[in-house]
C-alpha positions as CSV (number, residue, x, y, z in Angstrom):
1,X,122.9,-146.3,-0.2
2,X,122.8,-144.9,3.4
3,X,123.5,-141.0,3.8
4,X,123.6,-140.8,7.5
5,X,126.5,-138.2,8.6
6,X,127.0,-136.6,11.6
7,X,124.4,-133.6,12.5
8,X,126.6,-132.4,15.7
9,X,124.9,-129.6,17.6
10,X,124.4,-127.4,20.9
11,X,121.3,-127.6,22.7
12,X,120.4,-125.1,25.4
13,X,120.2,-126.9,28.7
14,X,119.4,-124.4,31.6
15,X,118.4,-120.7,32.3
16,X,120.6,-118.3,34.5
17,X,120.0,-114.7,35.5
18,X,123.9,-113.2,35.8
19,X,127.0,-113.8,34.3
20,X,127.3,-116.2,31.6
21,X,126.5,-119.4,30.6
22,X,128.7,-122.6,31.7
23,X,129.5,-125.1,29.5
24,X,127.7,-128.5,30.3
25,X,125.5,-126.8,32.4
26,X,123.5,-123.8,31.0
27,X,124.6,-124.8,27.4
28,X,126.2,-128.1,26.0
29,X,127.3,-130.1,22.6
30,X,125.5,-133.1,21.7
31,X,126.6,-135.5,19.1
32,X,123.8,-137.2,16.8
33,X,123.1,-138.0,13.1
34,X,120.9,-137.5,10.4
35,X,120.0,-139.6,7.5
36,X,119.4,-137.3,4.6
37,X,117.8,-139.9,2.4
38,X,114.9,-140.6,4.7
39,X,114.4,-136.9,5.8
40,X,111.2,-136.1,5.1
41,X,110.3,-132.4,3.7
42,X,107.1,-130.4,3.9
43,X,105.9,-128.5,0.7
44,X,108.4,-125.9,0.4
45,X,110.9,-126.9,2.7
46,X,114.4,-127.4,2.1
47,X,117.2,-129.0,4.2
48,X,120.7,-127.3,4.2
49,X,124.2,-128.3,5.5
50,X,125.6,-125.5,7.3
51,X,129.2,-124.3,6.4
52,X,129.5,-121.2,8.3
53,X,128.1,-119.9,11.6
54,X,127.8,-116.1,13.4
55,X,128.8,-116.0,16.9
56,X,127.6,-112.7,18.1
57,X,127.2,-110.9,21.9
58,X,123.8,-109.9,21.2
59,X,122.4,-114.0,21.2
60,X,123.2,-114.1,25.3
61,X,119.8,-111.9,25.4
62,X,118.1,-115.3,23.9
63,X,119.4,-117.3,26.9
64,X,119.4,-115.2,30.4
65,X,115.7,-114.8,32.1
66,X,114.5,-111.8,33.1
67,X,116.2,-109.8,30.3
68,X,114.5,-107.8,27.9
69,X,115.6,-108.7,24.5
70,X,114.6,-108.3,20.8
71,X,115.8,-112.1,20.5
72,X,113.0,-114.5,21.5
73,X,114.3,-116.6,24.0
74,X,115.2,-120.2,23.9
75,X,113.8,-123.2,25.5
76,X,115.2,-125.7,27.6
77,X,116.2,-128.7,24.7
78,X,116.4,-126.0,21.8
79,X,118.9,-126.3,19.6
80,X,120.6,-122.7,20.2
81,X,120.6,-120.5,16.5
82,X,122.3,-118.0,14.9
83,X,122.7,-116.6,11.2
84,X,124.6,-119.5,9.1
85,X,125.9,-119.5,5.4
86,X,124.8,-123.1,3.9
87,X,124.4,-124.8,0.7
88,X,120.7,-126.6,-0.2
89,X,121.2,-130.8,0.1
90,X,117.6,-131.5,-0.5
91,X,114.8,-129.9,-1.6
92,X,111.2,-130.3,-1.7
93,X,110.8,-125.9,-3.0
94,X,110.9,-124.9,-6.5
95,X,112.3,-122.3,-5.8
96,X,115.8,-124.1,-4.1
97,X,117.5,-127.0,-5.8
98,X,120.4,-128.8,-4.6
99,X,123.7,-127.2,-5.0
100,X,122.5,-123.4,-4.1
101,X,123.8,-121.5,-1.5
102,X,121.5,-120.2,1.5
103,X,121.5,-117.4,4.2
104,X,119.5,-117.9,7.1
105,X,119.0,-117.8,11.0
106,X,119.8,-121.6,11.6
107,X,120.7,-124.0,14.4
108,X,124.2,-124.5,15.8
109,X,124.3,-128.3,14.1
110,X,125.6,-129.5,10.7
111,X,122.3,-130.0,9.3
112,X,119.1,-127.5,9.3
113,X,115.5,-128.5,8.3
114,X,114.4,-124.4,6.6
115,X,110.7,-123.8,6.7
116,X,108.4,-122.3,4.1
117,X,108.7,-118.9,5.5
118,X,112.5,-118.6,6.1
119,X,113.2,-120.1,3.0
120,X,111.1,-117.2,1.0
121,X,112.9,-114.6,3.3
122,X,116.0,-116.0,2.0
123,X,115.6,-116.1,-2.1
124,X,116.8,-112.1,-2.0
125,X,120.6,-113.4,-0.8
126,X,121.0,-116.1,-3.7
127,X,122.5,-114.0,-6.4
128,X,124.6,-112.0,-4.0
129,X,126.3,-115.4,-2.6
130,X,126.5,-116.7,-6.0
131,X,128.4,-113.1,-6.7
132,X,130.9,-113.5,-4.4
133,X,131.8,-117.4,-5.1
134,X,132.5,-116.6,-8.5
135,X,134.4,-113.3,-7.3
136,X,137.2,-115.1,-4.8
137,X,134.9,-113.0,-2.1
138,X,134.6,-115.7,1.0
139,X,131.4,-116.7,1.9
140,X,131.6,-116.1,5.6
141,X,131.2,-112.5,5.0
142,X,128.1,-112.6,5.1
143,X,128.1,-113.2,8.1
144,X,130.1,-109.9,8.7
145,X,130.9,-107.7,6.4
146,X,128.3,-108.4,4.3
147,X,125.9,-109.7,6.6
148,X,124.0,-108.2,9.7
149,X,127.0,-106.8,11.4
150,X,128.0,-104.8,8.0
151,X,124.8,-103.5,7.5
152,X,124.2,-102.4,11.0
153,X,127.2,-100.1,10.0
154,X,126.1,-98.8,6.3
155,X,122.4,-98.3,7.3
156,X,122.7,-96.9,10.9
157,X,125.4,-94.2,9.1
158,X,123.3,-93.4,6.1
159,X,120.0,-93.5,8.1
160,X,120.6,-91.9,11.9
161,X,124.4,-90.2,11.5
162,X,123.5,-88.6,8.3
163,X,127.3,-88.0,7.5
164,X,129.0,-85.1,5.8
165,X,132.3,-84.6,4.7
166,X,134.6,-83.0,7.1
167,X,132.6,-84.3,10.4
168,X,134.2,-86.1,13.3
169,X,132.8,-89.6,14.2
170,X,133.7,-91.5,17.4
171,X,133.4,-95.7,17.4
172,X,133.2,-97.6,20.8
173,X,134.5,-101.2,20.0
174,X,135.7,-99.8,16.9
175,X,137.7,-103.0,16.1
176,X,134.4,-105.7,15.9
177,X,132.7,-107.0,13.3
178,X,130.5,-103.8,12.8
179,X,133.0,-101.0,14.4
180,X,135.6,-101.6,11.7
181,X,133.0,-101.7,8.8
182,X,131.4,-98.5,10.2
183,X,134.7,-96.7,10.2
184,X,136.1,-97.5,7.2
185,X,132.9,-96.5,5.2
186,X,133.0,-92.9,7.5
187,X,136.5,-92.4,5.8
188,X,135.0,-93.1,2.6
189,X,132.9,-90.8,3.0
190,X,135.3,-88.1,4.4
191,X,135.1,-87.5,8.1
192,X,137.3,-87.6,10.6
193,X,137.1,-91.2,12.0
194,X,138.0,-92.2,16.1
195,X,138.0,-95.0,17.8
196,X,138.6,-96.9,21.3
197,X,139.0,-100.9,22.2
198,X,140.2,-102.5,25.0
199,X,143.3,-104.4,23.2
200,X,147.1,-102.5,21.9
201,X,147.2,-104.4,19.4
202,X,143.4,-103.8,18.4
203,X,144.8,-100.1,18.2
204,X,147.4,-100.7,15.5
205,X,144.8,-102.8,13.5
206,X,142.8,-99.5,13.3
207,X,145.8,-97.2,13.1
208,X,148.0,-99.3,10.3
209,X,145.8,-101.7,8.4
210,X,141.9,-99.8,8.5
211,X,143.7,-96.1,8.3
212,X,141.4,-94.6,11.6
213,X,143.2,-91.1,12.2
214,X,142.9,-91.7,16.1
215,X,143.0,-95.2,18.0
216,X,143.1,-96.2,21.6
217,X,143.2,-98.7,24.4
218,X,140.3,-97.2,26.9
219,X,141.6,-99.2,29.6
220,X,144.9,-97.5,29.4
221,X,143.7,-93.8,29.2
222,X,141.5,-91.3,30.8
223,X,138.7,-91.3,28.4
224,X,137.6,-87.8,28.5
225,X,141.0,-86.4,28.5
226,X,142.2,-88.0,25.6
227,X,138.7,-87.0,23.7
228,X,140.0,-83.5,24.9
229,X,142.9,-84.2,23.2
230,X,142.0,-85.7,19.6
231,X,138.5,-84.0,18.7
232,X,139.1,-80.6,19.8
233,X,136.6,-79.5,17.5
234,X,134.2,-82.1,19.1
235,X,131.9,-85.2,18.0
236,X,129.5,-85.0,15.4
237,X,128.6,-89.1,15.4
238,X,128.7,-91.0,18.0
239,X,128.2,-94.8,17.4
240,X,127.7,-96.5,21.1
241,X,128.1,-100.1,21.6
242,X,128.6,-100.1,25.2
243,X,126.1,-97.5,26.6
244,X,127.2,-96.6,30.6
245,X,130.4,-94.9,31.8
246,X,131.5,-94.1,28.2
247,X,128.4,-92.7,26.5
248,X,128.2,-90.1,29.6
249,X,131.6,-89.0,29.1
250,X,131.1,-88.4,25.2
251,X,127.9,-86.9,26.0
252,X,129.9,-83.9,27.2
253,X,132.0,-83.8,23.6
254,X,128.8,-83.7,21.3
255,X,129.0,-80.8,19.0
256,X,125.3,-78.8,18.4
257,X,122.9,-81.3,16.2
258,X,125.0,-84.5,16.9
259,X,123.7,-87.5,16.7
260,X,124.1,-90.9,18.6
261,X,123.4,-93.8,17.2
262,X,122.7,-96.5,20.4
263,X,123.6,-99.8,18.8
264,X,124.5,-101.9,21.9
265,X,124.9,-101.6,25.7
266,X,128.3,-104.2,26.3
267,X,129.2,-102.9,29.6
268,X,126.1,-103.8,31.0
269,X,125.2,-107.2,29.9
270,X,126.7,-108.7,33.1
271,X,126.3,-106.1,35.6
272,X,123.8,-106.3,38.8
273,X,123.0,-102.4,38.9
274,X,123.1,-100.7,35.6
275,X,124.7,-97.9,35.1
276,X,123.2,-94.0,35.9
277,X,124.0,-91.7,32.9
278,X,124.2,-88.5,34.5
279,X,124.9,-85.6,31.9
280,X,121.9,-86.2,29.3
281,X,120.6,-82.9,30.4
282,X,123.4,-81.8,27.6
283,X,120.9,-82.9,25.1
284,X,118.4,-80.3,24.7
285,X,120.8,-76.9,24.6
286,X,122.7,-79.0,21.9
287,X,120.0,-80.7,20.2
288,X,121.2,-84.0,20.4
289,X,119.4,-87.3,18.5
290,X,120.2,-90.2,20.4
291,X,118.6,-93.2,18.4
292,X,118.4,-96.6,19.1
293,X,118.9,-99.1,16.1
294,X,118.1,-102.4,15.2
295,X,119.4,-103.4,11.3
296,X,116.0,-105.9,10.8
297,X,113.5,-103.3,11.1
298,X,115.2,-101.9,7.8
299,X,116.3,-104.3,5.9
300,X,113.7,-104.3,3.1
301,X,114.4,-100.5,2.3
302,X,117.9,-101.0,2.2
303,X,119.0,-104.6,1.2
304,X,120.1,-103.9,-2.3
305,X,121.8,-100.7,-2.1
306,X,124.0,-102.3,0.7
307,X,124.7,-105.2,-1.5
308,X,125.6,-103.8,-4.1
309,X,127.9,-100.7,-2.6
310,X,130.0,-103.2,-0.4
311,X,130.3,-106.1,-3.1
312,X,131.8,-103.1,-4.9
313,X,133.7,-101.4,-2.6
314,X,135.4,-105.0,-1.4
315,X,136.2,-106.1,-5.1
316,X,137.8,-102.9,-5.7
317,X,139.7,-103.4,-2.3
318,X,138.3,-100.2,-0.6
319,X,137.6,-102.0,2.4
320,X,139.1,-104.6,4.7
321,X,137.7,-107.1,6.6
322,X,139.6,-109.0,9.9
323,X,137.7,-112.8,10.9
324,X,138.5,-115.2,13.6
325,X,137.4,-118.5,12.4
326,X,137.2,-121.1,14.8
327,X,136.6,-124.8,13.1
328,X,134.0,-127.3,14.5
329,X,130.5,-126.8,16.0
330,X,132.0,-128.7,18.4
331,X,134.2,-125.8,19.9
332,X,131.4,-123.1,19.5
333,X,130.3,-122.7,23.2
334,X,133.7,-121.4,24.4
335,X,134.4,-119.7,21.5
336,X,130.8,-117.6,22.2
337,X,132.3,-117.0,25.9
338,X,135.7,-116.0,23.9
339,X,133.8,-113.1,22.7
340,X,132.6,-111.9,26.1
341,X,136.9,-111.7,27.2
342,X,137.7,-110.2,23.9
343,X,140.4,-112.6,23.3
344,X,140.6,-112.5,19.3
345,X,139.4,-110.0,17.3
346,X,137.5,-109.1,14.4
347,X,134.3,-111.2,13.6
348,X,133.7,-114.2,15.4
349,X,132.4,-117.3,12.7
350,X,132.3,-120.9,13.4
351,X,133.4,-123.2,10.3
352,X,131.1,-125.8,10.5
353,X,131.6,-127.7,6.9
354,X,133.1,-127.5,3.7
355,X,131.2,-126.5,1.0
């Protein structure tokens, strides 16, 4: 019996400096198929159908030249990746069978062939998916919550912010995939929780469903003045996910021994001349920690305890999650541009398959 099916995927086509990519040119879909039966697997490889797939701002560092990223860059013909959920269809590791569920850094296609390696790095996620199938907890979310963009929140708050109760913390793009998971653990916790998007009706999601004490649209208000306004007392946390015009105006509303926790630079991915903070000088009187953070260098130390807290925390409904699935590899290059004009909110994952 023949088990050719569809293996759908997009392929990487050109570079480009500025801007971002154009679909058909720079990036494109390409239809093929794979016969499963007569894939042939290395010792310890296994091949998975994707069901569920990241789409995250971050991966544009993989496909501009010239840009200094921690993502190694693609090459012309590569199949473009990012972190899937799948489920095992073949096998040829004793340690994977068909039938179990998988998290890894996989292509944008239906079908991924996993190495040795990745497939080793992977055996610490099995119990947790298998947790949240037999808990009504969805899969995709861990590819949010309960993936890289939720730890980026629980680790850089434990590790860098160092929160105590009664502390103010401030969230740029409060309403993503790691800005609403970072707030709603800060509450938890007992501070003080602000945060600013570029969307009203991002605001009430902050204010009404995730419980922030202060929300608002920073294209609609003087940023500094309404800080004035809402954290009188000052900032104790910052979390920064857009560097530039913003982090030097909340430089000038740290309290003594805050700490900044540099996550992401959005408002100058796409710009020709970068930005000039000017008041870092604040810094040393204050004794500021500004820290950059990337979640992988960490993940060891923390991978369990984060597991374990947030499967908790979400079965017993103490946090909330907001998705925007779009269905169809097929659609995934505009829905990655989507992200860049903030169209939907909440984490952006691709539904590639049914489990």
């Amino acid at each position: 019996m023949s088990t050719e099916v569809s293996n759908n995927c997009v392929i990487f086509t050109k570079e480009f400096e500025t801007g971002l990519p154009v679909i058909n040119e720079h990036f494109k879909f390409i239809e093929r198929k794979i016969n499963i039966s007569s894939t042939k697997l290395e010792k310890d490889e296994i091949l998975v159908k994707n069901l569920f797939m990241s789409l995250d701002l971050w991966l544009i560092g993989g496909l501009k030249t010239g840009t200094k990223s921690y993502l190694e860059r693609f090459a012309i013909g590569d199949v473009l990746k990012s972190s899937c959920i799948s489920v095992v269809v073949k096998s040829n590791n004793d340690q994977w069978k068909e039938g179990d569920l998988f998290s890894g850094f996989n292509g944008w296609e239906e079908y991924t062939k996993v190495t040795p390696e990745a497939a080793k790095q992977a055996l610490s996620y099995k119990q947790y998916l298998n947790y949240a199938l037999d808990n009504g907890i969805p899969l995709s979310y861990f590819l949010g919550i309960l993936g890289v963009p939720g730890m980026t929140a629980y680790v850089s708050l434990y590790m860098i912010g160092k929160p105590k109760q009664g502390e103010t913390i401030f969230i740029s793009t409060a309403a993503g995939g790691v800005g609403q998971v970072l707030g709603q653990i800060a509450k938890l916790k007992g501070l003080k929780v602000v945060g600013s998007t570029g969307d009203d009706n991002k605001v009430e999601y902050l204010l009404n469903e995730l419980k922030f004490d202060h929300a608002f649209n920073y294209k609609k208000v003087d940023i500094d003045h309404t800080l004035k306004e809402i954290c009188p007392e000052g900032i104790d946390i910052y979390f920064d996910n857009v560097g530039g015009e913003t982090l030097d105006i909340v430089l000038t509303h740290l309290n003594e021994d805050a700490r900044v926790i540099s996550c992401g630079m959005t408002s100058q991915y796409n710009v020709e001349s970068s930005y000039g903070i000017k008041n870092l000088s604040v810094i040393i009187p204050k004794s500021i920690l500004i820290q950059g953070f990337l979640v992988l260098r960490h993940y060891g130390e923390y991978h369990d305890s984060f597991q374990k807290e947030m499967l908790q925390w979400i079965k017993e409904g103490k946090l909330k999650y907001k998705e925007h699935v779009i269905n169809g590899i097929e659609n995934s290059p505009q829905a990655f541009l989507d992200l860049f004009d903030s169209k939907s909110f909440g984490k952006y994952v691709v539904k590639i398959n049914d489990l």
